[in-house]
C-alpha positions as CSV (number, residue, x, y, z in Angstrom):
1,X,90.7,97.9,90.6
2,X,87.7,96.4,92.2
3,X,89.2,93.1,92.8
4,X,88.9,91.2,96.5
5,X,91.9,90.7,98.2
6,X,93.3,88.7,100.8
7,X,94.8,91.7,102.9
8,X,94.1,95.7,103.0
9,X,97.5,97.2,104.1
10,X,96.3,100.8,105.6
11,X,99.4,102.8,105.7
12,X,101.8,103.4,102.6
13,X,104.9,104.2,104.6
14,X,107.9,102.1,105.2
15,X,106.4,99.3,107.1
16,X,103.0,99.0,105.0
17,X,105.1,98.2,102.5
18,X,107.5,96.2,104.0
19,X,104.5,94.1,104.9
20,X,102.9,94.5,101.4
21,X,106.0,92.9,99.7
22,X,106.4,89.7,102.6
23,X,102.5,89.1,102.0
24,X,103.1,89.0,98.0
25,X,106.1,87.0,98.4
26,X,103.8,84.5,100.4
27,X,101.9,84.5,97.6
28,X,98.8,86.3,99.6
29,X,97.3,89.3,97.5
30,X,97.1,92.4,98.9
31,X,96.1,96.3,98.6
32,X,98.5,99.5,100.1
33,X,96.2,102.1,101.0
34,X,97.5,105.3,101.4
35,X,100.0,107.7,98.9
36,X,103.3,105.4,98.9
37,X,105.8,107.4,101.3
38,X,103.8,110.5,101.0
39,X,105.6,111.7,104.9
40,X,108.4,112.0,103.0
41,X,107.0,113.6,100.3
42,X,105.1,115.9,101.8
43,X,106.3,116.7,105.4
44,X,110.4,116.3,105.5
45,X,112.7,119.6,105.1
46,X,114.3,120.1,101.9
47,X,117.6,117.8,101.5
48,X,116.6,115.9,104.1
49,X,117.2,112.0,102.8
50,X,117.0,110.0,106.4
51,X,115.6,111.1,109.5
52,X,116.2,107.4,111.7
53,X,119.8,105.3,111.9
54,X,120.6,103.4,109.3
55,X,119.1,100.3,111.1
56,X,116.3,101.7,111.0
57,X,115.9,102.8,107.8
58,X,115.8,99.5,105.9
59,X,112.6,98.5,104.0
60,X,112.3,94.9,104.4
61,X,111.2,92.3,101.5
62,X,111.3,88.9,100.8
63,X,114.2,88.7,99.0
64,X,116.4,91.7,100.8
65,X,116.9,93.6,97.7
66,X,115.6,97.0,99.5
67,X,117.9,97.4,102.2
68,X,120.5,100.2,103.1
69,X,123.2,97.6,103.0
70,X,122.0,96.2,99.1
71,X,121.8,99.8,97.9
72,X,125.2,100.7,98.8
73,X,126.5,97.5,97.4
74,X,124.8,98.4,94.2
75,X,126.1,102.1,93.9
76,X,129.5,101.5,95.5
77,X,131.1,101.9,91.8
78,X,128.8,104.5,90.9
79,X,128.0,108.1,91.6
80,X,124.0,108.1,93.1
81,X,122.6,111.5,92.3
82,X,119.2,112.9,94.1
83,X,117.0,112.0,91.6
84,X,118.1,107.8,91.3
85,X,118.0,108.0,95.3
86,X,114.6,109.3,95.4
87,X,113.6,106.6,93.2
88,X,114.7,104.1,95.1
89,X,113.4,105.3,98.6
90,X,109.9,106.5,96.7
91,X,109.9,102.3,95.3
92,X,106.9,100.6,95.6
93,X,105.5,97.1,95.7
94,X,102.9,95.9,93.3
């Protein structure tokens, strides 16, 4: 846990990692600081799932595997419930 890194990502909300999953895609090691999506967590009313447009509201990675428009292609043929949603928007990078 003591390891050096390239890059210290202060911020575990949507963009730090967004930037956190480009920087490991580069191949450039980096640490999140911060409780991943803890505003969410922590500080949105009850059933609240988005609080921006869905343009807005993509997390951005490498590969594209994280946004609003992948997720409903993956659940189009299948019911999401509240739990497998949370899971996805709680994801984080490694």
């Amino acid at each position: 846990m003591n390891a050096l890194v390239e890059v210290a990502i202060v911020g575990a909300g949507p963009y730090g990692l967004s930037l956190a999953a480009h920087l490991n895609g580069a191949g450039i090691q980096t640490r999140v600081l911060g409780r991943p999506m803890d505003s969410w967590r922590s500080h949105m009313p009850q059933g609240m799932l988005l609080k921006s447009d869905p343009f807005a509201s993509n997390l951005s990675d490498p590969q594209d595997f994280y946004t609003l428009a992948a997720f409903r292609k993956s659940s189009r043929s299948r019911t999401v419930n509240r739990s497998q949603l949370n899971s996805i928007l709680f994801a984080t990078t490694a």
